[in-house]
GUDREN-32868 format. One record per residue (C-alpha): residue in one letter; x, y, z. Coordinates in steps of 0.001 Angstrom, whole numbers, padded with zeros to 6 digits, always signed. Layout:
<pts>
AXYZ/...
</pts>
This chain:
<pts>
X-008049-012288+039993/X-011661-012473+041934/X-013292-015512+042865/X-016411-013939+040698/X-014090-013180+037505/X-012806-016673+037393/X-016312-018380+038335/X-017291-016236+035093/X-014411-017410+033160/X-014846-021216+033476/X-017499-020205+031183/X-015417-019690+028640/X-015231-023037+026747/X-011915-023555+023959/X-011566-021185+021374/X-011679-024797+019363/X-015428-024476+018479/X-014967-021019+016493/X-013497-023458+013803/X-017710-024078+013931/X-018861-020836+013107/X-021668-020629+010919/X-020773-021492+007084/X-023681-019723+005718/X-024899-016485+006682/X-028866-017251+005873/X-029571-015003+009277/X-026747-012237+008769/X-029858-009831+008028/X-029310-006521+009189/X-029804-005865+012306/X-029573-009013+013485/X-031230-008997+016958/X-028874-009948+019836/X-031051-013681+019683/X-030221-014043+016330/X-026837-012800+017123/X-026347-015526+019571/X-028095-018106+017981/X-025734-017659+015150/X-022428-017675+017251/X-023165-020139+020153/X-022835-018967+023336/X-018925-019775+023901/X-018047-017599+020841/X-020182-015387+020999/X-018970-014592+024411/X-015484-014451+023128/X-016670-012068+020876/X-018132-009679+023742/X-014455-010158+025372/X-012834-008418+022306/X-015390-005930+021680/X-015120-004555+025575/X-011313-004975+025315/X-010884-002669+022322/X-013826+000010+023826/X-012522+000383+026997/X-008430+000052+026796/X-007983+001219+030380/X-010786-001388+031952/X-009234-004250+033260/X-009018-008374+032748/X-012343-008404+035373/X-014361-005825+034008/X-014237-007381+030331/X-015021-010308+031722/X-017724-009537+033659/X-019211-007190+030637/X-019272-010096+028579/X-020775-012370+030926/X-023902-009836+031725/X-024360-009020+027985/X-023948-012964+027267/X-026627-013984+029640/X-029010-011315+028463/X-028732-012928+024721/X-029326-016153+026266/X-031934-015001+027625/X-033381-013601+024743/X-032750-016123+022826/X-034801-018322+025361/X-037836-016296+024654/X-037917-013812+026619/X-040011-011761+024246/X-041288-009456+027686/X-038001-007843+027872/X-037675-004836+026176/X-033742-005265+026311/X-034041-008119+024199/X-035362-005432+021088/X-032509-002622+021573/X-030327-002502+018530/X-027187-004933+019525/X-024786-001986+019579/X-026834-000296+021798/X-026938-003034+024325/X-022971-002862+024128/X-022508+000559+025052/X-025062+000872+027610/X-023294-002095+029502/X-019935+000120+028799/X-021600+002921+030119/X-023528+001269+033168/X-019802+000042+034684/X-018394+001335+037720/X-015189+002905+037815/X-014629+003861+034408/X-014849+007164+035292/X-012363+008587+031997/X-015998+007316+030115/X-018758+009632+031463/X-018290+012555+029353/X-019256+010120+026521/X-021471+008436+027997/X-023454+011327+029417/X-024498+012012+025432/X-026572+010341+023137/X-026435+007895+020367/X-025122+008062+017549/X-023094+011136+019196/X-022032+008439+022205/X-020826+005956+019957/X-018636+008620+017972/X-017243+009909+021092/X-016633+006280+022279/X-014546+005403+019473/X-012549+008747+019197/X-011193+007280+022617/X-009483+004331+020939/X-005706+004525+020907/X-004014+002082+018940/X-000398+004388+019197/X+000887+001596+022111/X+002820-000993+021257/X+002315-004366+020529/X+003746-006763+023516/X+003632-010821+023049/X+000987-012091+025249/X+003635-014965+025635/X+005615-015334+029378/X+008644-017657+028093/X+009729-016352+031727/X+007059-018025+033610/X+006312-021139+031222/X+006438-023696+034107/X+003753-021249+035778/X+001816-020944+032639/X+001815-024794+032167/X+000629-025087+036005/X-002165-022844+035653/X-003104-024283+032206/X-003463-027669+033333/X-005808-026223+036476/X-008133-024119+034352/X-006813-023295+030432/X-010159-021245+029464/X-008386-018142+031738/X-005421-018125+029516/X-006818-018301+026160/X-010000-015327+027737/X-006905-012962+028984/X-004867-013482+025324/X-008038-012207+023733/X-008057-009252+026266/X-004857-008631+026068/X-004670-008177+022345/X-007568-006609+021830/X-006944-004028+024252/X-003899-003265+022205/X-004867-003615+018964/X-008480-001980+019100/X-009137-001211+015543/X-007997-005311+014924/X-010689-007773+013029/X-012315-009776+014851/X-011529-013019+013257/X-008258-012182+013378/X-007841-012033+016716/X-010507-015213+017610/X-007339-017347+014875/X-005118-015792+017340/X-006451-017409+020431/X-007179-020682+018629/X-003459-020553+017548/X-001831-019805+021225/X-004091-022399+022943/X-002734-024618+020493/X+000684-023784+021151/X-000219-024160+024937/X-001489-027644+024483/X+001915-028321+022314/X+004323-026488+024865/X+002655-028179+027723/X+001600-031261+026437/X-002234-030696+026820/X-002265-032814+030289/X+000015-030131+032302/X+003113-032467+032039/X+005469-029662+030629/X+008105-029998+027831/X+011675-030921+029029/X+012050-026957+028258/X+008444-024920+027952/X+009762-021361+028080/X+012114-022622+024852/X+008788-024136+023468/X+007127-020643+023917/X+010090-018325+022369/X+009942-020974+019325/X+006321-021100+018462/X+005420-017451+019373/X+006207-016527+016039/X+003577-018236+014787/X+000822-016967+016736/X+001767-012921+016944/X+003561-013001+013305/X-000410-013100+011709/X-001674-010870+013896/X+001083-007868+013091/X+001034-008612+009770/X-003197-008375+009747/X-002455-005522+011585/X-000433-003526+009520/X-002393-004770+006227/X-005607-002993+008138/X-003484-000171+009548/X-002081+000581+005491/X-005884-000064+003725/X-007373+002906+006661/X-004468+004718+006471/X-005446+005047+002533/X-008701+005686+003145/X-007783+009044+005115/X-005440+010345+003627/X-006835+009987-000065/X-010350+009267+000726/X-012971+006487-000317/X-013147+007531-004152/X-009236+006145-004102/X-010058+003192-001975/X-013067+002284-004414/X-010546+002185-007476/X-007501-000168-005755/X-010581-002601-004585/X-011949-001892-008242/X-008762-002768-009773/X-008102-005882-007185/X-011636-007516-007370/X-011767-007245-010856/X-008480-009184-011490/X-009054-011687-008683/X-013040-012076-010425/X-012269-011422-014039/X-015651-013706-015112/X-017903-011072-012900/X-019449-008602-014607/X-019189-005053-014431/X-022255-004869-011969/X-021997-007625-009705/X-018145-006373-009487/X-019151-002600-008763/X-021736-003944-005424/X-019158-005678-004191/X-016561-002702-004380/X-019073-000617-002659/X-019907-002989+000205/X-015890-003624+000773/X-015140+000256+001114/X-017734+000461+003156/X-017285-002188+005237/X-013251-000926+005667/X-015139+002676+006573/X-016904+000745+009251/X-013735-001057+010290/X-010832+002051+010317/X-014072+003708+012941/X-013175+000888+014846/X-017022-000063+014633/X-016658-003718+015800/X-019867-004626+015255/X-020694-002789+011945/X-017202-004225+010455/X-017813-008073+011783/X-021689-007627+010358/X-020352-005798+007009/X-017228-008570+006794/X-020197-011779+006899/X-022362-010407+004337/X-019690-009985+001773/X-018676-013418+002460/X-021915-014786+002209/X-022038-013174-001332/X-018907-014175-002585/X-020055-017559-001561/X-023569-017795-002793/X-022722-016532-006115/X-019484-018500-007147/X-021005-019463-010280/X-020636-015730-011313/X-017877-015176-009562/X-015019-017798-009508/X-014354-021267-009932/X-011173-020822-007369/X-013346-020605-003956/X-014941-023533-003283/X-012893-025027-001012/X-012828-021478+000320/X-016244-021446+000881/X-016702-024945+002669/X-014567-023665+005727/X-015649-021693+008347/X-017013-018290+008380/X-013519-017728+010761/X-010687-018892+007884/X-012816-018300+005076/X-011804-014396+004403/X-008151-015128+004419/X-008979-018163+001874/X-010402-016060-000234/X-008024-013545-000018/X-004867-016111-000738/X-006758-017345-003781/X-005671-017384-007446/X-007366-015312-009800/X-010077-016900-011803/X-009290-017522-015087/X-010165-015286-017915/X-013277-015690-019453/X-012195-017827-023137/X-013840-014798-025040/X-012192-011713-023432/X-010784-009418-026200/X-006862-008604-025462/X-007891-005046-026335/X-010141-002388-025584/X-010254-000317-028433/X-013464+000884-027748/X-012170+003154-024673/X-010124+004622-027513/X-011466+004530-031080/X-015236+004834-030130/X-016575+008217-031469/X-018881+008603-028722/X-016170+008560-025543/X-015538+012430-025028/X-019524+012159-024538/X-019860+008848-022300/X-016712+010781-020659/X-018594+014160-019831/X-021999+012243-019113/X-020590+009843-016191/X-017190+010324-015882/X-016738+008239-012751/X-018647+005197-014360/X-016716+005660-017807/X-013327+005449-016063/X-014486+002823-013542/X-015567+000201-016510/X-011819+001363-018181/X-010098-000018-014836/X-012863-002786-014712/X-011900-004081-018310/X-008527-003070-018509/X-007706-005101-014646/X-009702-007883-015719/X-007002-008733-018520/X-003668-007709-016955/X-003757-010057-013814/X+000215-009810-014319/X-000573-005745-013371/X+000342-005021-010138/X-003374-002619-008627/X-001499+000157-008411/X+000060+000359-011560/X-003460-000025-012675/X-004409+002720-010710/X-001524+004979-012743/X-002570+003709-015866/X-006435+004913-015206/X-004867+008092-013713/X-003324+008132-017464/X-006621+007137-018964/X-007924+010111-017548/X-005414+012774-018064/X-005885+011550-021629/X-009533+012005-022354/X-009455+015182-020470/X-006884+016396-022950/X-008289+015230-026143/X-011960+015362-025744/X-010560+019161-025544/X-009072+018826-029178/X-010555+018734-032193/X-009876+014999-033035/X-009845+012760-030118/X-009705+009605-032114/X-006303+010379-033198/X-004991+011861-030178/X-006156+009251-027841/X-004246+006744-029970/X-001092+008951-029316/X-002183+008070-025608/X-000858+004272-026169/X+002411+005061-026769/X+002813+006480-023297/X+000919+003630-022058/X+003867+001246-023323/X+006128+003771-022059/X+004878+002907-018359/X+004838-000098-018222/X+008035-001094-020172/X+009509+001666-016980/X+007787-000492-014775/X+008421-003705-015485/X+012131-002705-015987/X+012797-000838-012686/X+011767-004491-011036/X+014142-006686-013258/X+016770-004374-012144/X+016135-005010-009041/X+015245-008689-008894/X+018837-008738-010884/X+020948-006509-008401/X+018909-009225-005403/X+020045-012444-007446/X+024031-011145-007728/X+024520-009345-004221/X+022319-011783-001780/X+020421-010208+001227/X+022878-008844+003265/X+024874-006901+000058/X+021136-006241-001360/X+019623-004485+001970/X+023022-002410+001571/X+022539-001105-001866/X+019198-000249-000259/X+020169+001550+002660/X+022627+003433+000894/X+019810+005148-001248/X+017200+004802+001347/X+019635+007160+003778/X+020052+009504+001552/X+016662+009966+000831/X+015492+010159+004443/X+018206+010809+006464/X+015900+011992+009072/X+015095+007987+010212/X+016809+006636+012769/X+019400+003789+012280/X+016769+001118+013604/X+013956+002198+011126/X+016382+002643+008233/X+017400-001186+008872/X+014124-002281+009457/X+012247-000905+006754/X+015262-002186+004012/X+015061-005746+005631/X+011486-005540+004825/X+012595-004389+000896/X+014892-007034+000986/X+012514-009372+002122/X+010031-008727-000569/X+012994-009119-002975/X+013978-012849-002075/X+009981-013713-002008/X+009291-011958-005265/X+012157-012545-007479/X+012342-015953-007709/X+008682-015993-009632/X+007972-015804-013079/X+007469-012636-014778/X+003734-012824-015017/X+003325-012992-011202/X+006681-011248-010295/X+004947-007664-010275/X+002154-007916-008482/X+003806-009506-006036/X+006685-006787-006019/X+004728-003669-006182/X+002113-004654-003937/X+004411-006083-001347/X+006303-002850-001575/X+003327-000630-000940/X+002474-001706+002142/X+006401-000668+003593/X+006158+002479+001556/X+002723+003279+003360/X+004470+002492+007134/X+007028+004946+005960/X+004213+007336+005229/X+002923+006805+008181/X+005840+007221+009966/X+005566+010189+008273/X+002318+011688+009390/X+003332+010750+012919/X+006736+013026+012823/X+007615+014419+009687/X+010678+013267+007503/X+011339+015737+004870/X+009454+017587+002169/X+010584+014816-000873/X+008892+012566+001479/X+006300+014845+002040/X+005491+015263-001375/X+005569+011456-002250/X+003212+010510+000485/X+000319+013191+000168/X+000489+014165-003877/X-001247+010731-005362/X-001691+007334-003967/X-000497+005163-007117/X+002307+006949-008314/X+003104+006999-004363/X+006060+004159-005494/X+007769+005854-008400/X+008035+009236-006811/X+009949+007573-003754/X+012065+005973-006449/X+013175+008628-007854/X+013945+010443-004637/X+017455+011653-004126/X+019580+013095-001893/X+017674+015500+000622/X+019049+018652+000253/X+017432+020547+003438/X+019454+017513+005379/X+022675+018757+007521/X+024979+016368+007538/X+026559+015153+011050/X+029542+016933+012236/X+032609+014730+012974/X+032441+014898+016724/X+034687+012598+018728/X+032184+010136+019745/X+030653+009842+015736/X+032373+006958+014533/X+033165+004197+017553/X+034652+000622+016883/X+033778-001324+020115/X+035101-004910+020829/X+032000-006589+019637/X+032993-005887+015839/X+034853-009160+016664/X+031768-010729+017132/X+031151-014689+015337/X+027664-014031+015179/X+026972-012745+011857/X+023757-011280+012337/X+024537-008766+015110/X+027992-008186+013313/X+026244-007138+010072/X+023789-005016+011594/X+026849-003015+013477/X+028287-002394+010087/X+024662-001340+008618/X+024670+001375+011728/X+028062+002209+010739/X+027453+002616+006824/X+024322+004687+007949/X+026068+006805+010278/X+028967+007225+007220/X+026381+008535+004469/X+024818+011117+007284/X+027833+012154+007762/X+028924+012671+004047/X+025813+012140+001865/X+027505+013346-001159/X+029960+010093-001179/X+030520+008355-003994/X+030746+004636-004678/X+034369+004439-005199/X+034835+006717-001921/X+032281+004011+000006/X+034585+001251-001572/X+037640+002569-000058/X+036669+003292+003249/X+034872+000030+003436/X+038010-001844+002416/X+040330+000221+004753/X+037774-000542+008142/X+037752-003764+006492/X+041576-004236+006585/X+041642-002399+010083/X+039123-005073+011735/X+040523-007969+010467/X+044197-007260+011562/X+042578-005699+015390/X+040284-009004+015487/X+043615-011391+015402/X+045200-008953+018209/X+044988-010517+021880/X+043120-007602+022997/X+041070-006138+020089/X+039473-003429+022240/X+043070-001683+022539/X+043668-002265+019205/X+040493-000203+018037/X+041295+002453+020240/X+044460+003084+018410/X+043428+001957+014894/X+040323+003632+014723/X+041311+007412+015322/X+043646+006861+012378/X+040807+005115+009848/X+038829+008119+010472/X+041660+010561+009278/X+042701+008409+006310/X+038911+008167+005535/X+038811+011612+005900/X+041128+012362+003232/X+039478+009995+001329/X+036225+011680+001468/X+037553+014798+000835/X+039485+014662-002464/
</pts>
């Protein structure tokens, strides 16, 4: 690194004082003036800040130019902020000042075709650039630790300024805040790991590999929550976004009414159409003033917050997020019978139809907090179909009533397809669970590779031992919800390199039934099954493995590789070539050499199993 770039980065004071970042938003006008904007941020964050946004504009810059980016455009806002009312810098809109110090760089010469156009048409061309297809890599060296610890002990602001650049660079469409807890989390696993004076633990690199966990974990799993809420914004668009907020704010704010509920589903979508651009600065702005809301109007909103509210603006989001739903109001009718007796509602229904159906899944989310959003969504979608078949009949009244029945219908199918489950979880365990799943999971999409197949069941099964063990009212949005955002990766997967047309059809048709049509997915027919070639089936010597986890996962590859193979199988065909390999690795793992014992057992399992498969 330059003498210059780390004069610039002993600027950079700890991450510590975002925990101070402004608790109100009294000057989160719009557009906020970069004084204001610094005034409101302090310099040390508000340099952090410029770190990530130059990071996740301009990928291929390096550690010096973000750095020295941030310093230029942090001592102009100082500047400003100084007084420096002569400078005509000081009145450009803040995102302007950002891209013209992107633009007036040397050696970012993959840039000028943007930057040779205009704004907005410069921005948009800016952002197309982003690529957020890498992968994400641990900013953690458990290979270097005593190095780290050295160099943290010398200078730590370096450290904590090159995680920010490092995951912002990767994850360019991330929240802000997200990654700012980040680097507040690793520099206090670098104080922990290396004892805050430079002394290191008996074993730092250990220290690393054990608390890395919980600084990347939240920033993946941020990730992918942002990743799945854009990815539903473009492929089903903002009208489909607007109802799952609808449906989610009004359960989590039942005491709101319907148009303090409506604002704030407006300014959300719009604020996740500012963030999926990967417009840092409109997102961050958009993200404060919805907090700032929430807050200032808990009275209407919830009586859950408060404590939510009283922490910075940095943690509160989350907070808020993690919150229980309000209570019900004491006078909330169970019903809404005037969605289906009133005589007027095939008029109110032809008048606004968007507002109609948006105060149906205001009131009917409101009362069902034990709804998971999207079944809400399906039972809207219902509400819908419904009036647009009766209001065509001669007596909707009656028909309409008709309309509950199917409503029960749904949700008795609901709520039963996640007992099952939660049952099947609570008798066969994880392991025997994440079986059952990749057993109907393979034969769906045979197309995934061994690796996804097993990771996206250990998710499932994941969500199985969380949810199942809560009580009914909370056990399906927990479920369902949960659920949807491994469905989505796999539709994402999707987009990225098709699967097959069930899959297909699934992931594009509707949004909220999304869930049940994957369910009742079965064996892909346009699938060719593996031939039995010699090198199909191998039993190498680590089946003798006493480390469970790496011996279960060889048997998952091997049950995957089985139902490729013969997707037809049956269970009582499964159970008796899983008791014969069974048998056959048991009596080669006693043998002094188990390797040779494979080689001659295993050709013969394979041709009893293929009789067994065959008859």
């Amino acid at each position: 690194m330059s003498c210059r770039a780390r004069i610039y980065l002993l600027l950079l004071l700890s991450l510590t004082v975002v925990r101070a970042l402004p608790r109100s938003s009294q000057d989160t006008e719009e557009g906020a003036s970069i004084a204001q904007r610094f005034a409101q941020l302090q310099e040390d964050n508000f340099r952090a800040v410029a770190i990530v946004m130059f990071a996740q504009y301009v990928q291929g810059g390096s550690f010096g130019q973000a750095v020295r980016m941030a310093e230029e455009v942090t001592a102009l806002a100082r500047s400003c902020a100084a007084g420096a009312s002569d400078n005509p810098e000081c009145l450009k809109p803040l995102d302007r000042i950002f891209l013209d110090t992107i633009c007036q760089e040397e050696d970012l010469p993959w840039l000028s075709e943007c930057c040779a156009k205009e704004d907005p048409e410069r921005h948009s061309c800016l952002l197309s650039l982003k690529n957020s297809s890498r992968a994400f890599t641990s900013p953690f060296d458990s290979t270097n630790a005593e190095a780290v610890c050295k160099n943290y002990s010398q200078s730590p602001q370096p450290l904590t300024a090159h995680f920010l650049y490092e995951v912002s660079r990767q994850r360019p469409f991330l929240y802000v805040p997200t990654i700012l807890a980040g680097a507040a989390r690793y520099e206090e696993t670098l104080k922990s790991c290396c004892r805050g004076t430079g002394a290191p633990t008996p074993d730092p690199g250990e220290c690393f590999q054990r608390q890395a966990p919980k600084v990347v974990k939240p920033i993946k799993e941020d990730g992918l929550r942002q990743e799945h809420t854009c990815g539903i914004l473009e492929k089903f668009g903002e009208r489909t976004l607007q109802a799952l907020k609808l449906a989610q704010i009004s359960q989590k704010f039942p005491r709101a009414d319907f148009g303090t509920v409506s604002k704030l589903v407006l300014d959300v979508a719009a604020m996740h159409r500012a963030c999926c651009r990967g417009a840092t600065l409109d997102c961050t702005s958009a993200r404060e003033k919805i907090l700032h809301f929430i807050c200032s109007h808990q009275a209407i909103l919830s009586s859950k917050i408060q404590q939510c509210c009283e922490k910075p603006l940095l943690q509160r989001s989350e907070c808020i997020i993690s919150a229980e739903n309000d209570d019900k109001p004491a006078g909330l009718s169970p019903h809404i019978r005037e969605f289906i007796e009133d005589k007027g509602i095939c008029q109110q229904f032809a008048q606004e139809k968007d507002k109609h159906l948006a105060r149906f899944l205001y009131e009917y989310a409101r009362r069902h907090p034990e709804f998971s959003a999207q079944m809400l969504l399906r039972i809207g979608k219902g509400y819908e179909e419904l009036l647009k078949e009766c209001c065509r009949s001669g007596a909707p009244e009656s028909c309409c009533r008709r309309g509950e029945e199917e409503l029960k219908k749904h949700i008795y199918e609901t709520e039963s397809v996640m007992k099952s489950s939660c049952d099947i979880y609570k008798e066969k365990g994880d392991y025997y669970f994440q079986n059952e799943l990749l057993l109907s999971f393979t034969k769906k999409m045979p197309q995934l590779t061994s690796a996804e197949l097993i990771k996206f069941t250990k998710q499932m099964t994941t969500i199985g031992s969380k949810c199942c063990q809560l009580s009914q009212e909370k056990l399906l949005p927990c479920a369902e919800e949960s659920l949807d955002l491994v469905l989505g990766e796999i539709c994402r997967r999707h987009l990225r390199d098709p699967i097959n047309p069930g899959v297909c059809h699934c992931c594009s048709s509707s949004y909220s039934f999304r869930r049940p049509c994957l369910g009742k997915l079965e064996i892909d027919e346009s699938f060719v099954p593996l031939s039995l070639t010699p090198g199909l089936f191998t039993f190498p010597e680590d089946l003798c493995t006493n480390q469970e986890e790496k011996l279960q996962q060889r048997k998952q590859e091997m049950l995957i590789t089985l139902i490729k193979y013969k997707p037809q199988i049956s269970q009582a065909q499964l159970a008796s070539v899983t008791a014969a390999f069974a048998t056959m690795r048991e009596q080669c793992c006693r043998q002094s050499s188990p390797g040779a014992c494979f080689q001659t057992q295993g050709p013969e399992l394979i041709k009893r199993s293929e009789k067994l498969l065959s008859a």
